[in-house]
C-alpha positions in Angstrom: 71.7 180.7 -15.2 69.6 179.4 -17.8 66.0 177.7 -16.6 65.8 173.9 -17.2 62.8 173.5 -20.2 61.2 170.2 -17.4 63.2 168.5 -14.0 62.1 165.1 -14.0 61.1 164.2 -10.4 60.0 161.1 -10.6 60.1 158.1 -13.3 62.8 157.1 -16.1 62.8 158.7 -19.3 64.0 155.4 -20.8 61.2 153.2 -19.2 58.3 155.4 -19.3 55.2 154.3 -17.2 52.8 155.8 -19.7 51.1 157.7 -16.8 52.1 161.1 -16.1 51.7 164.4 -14.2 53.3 167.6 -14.7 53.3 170.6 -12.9 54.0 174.2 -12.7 54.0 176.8 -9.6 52.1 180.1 -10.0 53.8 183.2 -8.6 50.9 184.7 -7.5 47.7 182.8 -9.1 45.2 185.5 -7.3 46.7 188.7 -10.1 43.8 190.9 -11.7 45.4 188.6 -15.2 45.6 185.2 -13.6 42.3 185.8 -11.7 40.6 185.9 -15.2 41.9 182.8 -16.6 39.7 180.2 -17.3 42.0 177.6 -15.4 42.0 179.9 -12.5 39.9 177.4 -10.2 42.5 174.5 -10.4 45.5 176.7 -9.5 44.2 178.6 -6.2 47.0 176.7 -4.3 49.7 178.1 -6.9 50.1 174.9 -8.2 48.6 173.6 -12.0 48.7 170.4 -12.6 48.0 168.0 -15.8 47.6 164.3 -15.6 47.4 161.5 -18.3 47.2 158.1 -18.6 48.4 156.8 -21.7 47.8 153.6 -20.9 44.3 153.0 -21.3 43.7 156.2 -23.5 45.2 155.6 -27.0 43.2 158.5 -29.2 41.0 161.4 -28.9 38.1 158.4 -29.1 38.8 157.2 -25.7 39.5 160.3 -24.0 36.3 161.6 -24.7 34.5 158.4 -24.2 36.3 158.2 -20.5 36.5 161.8 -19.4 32.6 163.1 -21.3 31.1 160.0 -21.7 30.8 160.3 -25.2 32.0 159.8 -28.9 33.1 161.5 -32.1 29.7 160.7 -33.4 28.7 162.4 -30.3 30.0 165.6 -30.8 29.1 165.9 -34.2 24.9 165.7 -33.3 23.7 169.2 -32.5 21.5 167.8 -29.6 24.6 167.3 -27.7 26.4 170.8 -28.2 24.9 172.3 -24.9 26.9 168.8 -23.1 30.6 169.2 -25.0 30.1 172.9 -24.5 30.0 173.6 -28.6 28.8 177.4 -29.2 25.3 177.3 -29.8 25.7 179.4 -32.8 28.4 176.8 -34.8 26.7 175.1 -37.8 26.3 171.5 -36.7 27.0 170.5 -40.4 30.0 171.9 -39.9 31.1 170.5 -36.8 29.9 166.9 -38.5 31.9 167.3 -41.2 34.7 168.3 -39.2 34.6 165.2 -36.9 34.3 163.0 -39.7 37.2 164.3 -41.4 38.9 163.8 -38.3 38.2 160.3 -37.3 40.6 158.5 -40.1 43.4 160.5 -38.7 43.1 159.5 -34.5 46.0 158.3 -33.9 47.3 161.1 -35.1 45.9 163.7 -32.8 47.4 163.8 -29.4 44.8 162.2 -26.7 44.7 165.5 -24.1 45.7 165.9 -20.5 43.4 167.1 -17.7 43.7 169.3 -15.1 43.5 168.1 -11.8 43.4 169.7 -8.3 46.2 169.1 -6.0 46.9 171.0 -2.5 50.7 170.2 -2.5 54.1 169.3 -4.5 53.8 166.9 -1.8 50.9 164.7 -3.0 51.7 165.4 -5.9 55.0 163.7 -6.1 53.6 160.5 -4.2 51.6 159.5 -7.2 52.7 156.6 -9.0 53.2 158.6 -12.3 56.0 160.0 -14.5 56.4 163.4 -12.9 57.9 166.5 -14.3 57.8 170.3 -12.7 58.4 173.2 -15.0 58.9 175.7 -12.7 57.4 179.0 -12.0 55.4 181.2 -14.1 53.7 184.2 -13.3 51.1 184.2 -16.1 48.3 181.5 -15.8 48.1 181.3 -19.2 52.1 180.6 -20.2 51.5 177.7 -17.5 48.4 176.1 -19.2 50.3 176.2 -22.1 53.4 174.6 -20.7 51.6 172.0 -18.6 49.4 170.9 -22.0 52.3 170.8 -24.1 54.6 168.5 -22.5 52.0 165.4 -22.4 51.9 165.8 -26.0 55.8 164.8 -26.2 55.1 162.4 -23.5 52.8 160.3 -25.5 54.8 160.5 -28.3 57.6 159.0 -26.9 55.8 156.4 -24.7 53.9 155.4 -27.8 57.7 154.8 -29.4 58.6 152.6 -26.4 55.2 150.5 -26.3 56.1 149.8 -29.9 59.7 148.5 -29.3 58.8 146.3 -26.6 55.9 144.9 -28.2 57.9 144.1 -31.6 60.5 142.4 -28.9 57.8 140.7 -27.7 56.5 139.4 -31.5 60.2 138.7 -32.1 60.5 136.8 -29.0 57.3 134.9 -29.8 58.2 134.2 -33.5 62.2 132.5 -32.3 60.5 130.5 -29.9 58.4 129.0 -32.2 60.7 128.7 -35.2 63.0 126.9 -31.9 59.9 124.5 -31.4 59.6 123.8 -35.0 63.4 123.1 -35.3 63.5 120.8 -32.3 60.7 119.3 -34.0 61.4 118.9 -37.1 60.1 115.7 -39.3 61.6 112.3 -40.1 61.4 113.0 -43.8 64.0 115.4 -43.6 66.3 113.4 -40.7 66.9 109.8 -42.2 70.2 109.6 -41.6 69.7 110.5 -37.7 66.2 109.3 -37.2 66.8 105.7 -34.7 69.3 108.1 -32.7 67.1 110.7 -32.3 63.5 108.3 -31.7 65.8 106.4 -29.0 67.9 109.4 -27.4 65.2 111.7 -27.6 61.6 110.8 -27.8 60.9 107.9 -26.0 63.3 108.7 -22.9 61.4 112.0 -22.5 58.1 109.8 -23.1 59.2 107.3 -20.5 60.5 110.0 -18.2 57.3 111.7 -18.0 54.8 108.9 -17.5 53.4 110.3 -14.4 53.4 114.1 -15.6 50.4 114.3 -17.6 50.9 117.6 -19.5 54.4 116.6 -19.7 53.7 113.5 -21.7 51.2 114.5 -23.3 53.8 117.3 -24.5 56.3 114.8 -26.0 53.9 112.4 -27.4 52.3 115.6 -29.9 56.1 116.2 -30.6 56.8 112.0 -31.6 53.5 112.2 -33.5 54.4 115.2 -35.4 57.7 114.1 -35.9 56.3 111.2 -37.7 53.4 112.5 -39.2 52.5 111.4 -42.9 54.4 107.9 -42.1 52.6 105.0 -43.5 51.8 102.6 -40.8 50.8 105.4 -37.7 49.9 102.0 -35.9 53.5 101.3 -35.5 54.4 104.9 -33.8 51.2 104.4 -31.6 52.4 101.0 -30.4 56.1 102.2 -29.4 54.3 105.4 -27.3 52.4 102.2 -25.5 55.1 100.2 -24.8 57.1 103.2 -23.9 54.4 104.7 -21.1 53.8 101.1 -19.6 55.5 101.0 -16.3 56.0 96.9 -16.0 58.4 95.0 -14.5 60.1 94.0 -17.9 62.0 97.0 -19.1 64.7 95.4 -20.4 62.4 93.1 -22.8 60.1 96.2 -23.8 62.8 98.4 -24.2 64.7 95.5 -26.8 60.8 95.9 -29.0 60.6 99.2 -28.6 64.5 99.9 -30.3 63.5 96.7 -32.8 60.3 98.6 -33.6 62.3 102.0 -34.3 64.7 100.3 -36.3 62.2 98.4 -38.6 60.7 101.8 -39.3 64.0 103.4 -40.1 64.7 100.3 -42.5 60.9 101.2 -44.3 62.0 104.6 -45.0 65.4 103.7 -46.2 63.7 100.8 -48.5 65.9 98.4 -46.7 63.2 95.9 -46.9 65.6 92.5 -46.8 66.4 94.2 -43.4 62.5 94.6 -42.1 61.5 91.4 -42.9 64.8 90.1 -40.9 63.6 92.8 -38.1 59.7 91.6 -38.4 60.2 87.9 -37.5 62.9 89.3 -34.7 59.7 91.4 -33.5 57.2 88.7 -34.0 59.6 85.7 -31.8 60.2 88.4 -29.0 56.5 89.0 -28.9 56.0 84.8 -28.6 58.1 84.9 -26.0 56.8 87.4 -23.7 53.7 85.8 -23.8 55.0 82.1 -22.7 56.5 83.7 -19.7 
């Protein structure tokens, strides 16, 4: 029967978490071979173990800055070769150079794993990570390699996903406000509708909302824009104020406010036999609200 390349334990492939852990069991970690191996120490319970969090570490820049504490500029001063562990006899102009050269191409270097020390399959699979197991090796070494190689796919793909949702997210942004700009819009471009949509639209929502602040304040931004660039403003501010008083004469202030709106709507049609009938209707209704 042929072995599985990874068995994924924990976690969706189509929804990674960008946090992962993967894992391999040592036949016998204790051989003369295994005993050798640099990564020895963190496989005495016959389990090795990589972790990374994707997350928070996008490049080789913030993996070194979170796991060493320092920076590409870092590693490139000789004073510092004894902390990153550079050989002592590497020419630091060389390792400069090399770091520079690197630092244009980041994103393109995989951010490592680390190894981490864990006494069970157990705790391992209760961490709230991605996890996949690899099986059993009996060489150390095969298993660092293994356990090191498939973060590097991991990244790659969760790196694909971030991307996706984020451009649904930009998409998502961009239709809601091309829907706010078409609900909108701007009288100049909606004559023929414009009283229907003042009167069916605007100042209900206007009147609706006088005792929600934000709400009003909402839909009297959306009037104003509506009718922005019209030429007497004072008219559109004196609807919004007989629409948010809350007086016993509706009736009457709603007959202004629908005189007012159709006066404009006359304006902008160059009707003006018709506003000049509409004025003097405005200016007797006004007389006549203040006798009573």
């Amino acid at each position: 029967m042929e072995k599985e390349f990874f068995i994924l334990k924990k976690g969706s492939l189509a929804s990674l978490k960008g946090v992962i852990l993967v894992y391999a069991r040592i036949k016998d970690p204790d051989t003369p071979d295994n005993s050798k191996s640099p990564v020895h120490d963190m496989a005495k319970t016959g389990l090795l173990v990589a972790s990374g969090d994707y997350r928070t570490q996008h490049n080789l820049e913030d993996f070194l800055k979170k796991e060493l504490g320092i920076t590409l500029a870092d590693l490139s001063n000789p004073e510092n070769a004894g902390m990153t562990g550079l050989p002592e006899n590497i020419n630091p102009d060389f390792i400069k150079r090399k770091i520079e050269s690197l630092k244009g191409y980041e994103d393109l270097i995989p951010t490592p794993a680390k190894l981490m020390p864990f006494d069970s399959e157990q705790e391992i699979l209760s961490q709230d990570a991605d996890i996949f197991y690899l099986g059993e090796f009996e060489k150390l070494g095969n298993a660092n390699l293994a356990v090191n190689a498939v973060p590097i796919l991991y990244q790659a793909l969760y790196r694909e996903q971030v991307n996706v949702l984020i451009s649904q997210e930009i998409e998502k942004l961009l239709s809601t406000a091309t829907k706010e700009v078409n609900e909108t819009g701007h009288y100049s471009e909606d004559l023929p509708r414009l009283e229907n949509r003042i009167l069916t639209e605007y100042v209900p929502e206007i009147i609706y909302n006088r005792s929600n602040e934000a709400e009003l304040k909402k839909w009297i931004d959306r009037f104003k824009a509506y009718m922005s660039g019209y030429k007497y403003p004072s008219e559109i501010d004196l609807i919004i104020q007989l629409a948010v008083r809350n007086v016993s004469e509706e009736k009457k202030i709603q007959h202004l406010i629908e005189l007012y709106i159709r006066k404009i709507a006359a304006f902008l049609r160059e009707d003006y036999k018709t506003v000049g009938l509409l004025k003097k209707e405005i200016e007797d209704l006004e007389e006549k609200r203040k006798k009573e």
